[in-house]
ROKE-866644 format. One record per residue (C-alpha): residue in three letters; z, y, x; residue number from 1. Coordinates in steps of 0.05 Angstrom, whole numbers, plus 5000, padded with zeros to 4 digits. Example, Ala and Ser with C-alpha at 12.3 -4.5 7.8 and 13.67 -1.06 7.14 Angstrom:
2
(Ala,(5156,4910,5246),1)
(Ser,(5143,4979,5273),2)
! end
This chain:
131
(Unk,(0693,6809,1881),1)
(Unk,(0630,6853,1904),2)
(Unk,(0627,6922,1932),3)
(Unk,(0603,6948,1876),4)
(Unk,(0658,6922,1830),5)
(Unk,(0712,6937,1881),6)
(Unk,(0681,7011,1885),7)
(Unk,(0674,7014,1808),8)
(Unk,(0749,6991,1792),9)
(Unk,(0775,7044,1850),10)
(Unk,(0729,7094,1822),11)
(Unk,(0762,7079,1746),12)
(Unk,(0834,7084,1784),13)
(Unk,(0820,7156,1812),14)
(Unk,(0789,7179,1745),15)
(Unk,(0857,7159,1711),16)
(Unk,(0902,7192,1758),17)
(Unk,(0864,7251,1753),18)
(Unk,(0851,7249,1681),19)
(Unk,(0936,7249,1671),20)
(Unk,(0953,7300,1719),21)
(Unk,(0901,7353,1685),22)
(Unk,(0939,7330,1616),23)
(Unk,(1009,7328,1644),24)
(Unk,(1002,7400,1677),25)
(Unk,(0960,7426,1608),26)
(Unk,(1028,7410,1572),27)
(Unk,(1072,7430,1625),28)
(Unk,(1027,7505,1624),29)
(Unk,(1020,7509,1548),30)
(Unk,(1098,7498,1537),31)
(Unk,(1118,7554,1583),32)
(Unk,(1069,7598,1574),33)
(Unk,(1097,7612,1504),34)
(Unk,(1155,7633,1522),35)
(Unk,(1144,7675,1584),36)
(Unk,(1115,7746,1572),37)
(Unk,(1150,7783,1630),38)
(Unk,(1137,7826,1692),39)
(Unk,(1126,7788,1753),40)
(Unk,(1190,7822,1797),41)
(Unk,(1226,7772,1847),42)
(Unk,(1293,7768,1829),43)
(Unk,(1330,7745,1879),44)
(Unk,(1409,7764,1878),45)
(Unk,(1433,7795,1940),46)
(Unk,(1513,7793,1934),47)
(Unk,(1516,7860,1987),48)
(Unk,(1482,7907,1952),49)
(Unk,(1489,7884,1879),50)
(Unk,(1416,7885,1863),51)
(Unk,(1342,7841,1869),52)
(Unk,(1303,7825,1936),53)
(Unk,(1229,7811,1945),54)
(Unk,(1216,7744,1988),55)
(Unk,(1166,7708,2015),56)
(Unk,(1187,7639,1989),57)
(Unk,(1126,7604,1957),58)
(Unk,(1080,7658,1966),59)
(Unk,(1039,7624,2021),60)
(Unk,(1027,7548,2037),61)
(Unk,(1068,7561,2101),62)
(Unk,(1130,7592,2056),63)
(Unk,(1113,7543,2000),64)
(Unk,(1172,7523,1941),65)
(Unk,(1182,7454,1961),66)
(Unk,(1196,7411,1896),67)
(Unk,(1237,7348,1908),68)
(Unk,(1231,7314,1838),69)
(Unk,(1191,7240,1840),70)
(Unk,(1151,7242,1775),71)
(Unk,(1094,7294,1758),72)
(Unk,(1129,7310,1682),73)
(Unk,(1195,7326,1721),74)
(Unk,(1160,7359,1783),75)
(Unk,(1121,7408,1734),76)
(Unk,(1177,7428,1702),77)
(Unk,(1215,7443,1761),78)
(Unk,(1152,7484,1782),79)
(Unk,(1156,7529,1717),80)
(Unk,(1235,7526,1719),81)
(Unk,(1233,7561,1786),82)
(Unk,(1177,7622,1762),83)
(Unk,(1229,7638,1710),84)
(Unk,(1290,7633,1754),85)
(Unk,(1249,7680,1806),86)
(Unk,(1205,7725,1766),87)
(Unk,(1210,7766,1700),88)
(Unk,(1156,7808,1663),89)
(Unk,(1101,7758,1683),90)
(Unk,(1046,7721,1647),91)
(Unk,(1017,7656,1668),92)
(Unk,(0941,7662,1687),93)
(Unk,(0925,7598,1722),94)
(Unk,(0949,7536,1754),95)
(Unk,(0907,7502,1813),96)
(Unk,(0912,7435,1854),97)
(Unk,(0899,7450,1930),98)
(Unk,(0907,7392,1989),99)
(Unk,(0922,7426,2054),100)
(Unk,(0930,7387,2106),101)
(Unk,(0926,7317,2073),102)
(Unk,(0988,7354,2029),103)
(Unk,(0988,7368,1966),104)
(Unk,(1003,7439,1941),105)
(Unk,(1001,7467,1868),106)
(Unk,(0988,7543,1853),107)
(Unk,(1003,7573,1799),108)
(Unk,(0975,7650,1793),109)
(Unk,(1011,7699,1746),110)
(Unk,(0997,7766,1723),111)
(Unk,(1037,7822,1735),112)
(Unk,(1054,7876,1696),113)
(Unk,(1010,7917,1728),114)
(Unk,(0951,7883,1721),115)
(Unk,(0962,7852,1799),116)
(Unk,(0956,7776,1808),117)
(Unk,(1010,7731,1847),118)
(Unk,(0996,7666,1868),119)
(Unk,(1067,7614,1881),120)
(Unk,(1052,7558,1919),121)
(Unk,(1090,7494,1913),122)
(Unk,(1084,7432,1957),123)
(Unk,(1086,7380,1900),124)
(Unk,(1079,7313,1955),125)
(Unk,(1141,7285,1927),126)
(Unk,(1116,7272,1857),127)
(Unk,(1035,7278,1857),128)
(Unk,(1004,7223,1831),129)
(Unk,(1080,7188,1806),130)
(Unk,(1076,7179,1732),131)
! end
């Protein structure tokens, strides 16, 4: 098999992979952004004083929501899952694919309320590329 061929058939590969994750993650975004219209608030339950807590979790690669699911369909939805376990009054604005540090990290921005932008990071190694 030549170069060429060998370059042309990995080439093809790449294309695919990346041709199924933009699709998988276009469903994955389409189907939860209809049903959340809510204010981007962390809500995190603390059991001493009875009310929500802002953290830091997955709002920096550092701090980032690590997802532990081994296929892309299941590792998206976990993704959106935890937004709407963690936020409410938020809209969706944007989801992007970022490799830092030869890892693989997905953000997905929202829109607050008030107009402000949050971007959730989520280290996605366990799943990216696993159909």
């Amino acid at each position: 098999m030549s170069l060429k061929s060998n370059l042309s058939m990995k080439f093809q590969w790449i294309m695919k992979l990346k041709t199924n994750y933009f699709f998988t993650t276009l469903i994955a975004l389409l189907t939860f952004a209809t049903v959340s219209e809510l204010k981007a608030q962390p809500n995190t339950y603390d059991t001493s004083i009875g009310i929500t807590k802002s953290t830091d979790e997955g709002l920096s690669v550092i701090n980032a929501v690590i997802i532990s699911e081994t296929t892309e369909l299941k590792g998206l939805n976990a993704e959106y899952k935890w937004i709407k376990e963690h936020f409410v009054n938020y809209k969706l604005k944007m989801q992007t694919l970022n490799i830092v540090n030869d890892k693989p990290y997905d953000i997905i921005t929202i829109l607050q309320a008030d107009g402000k932008e949050l971007k959730i990071y989520f280290n996605i190694e366990s799943f990216y590329g696993k159909f």
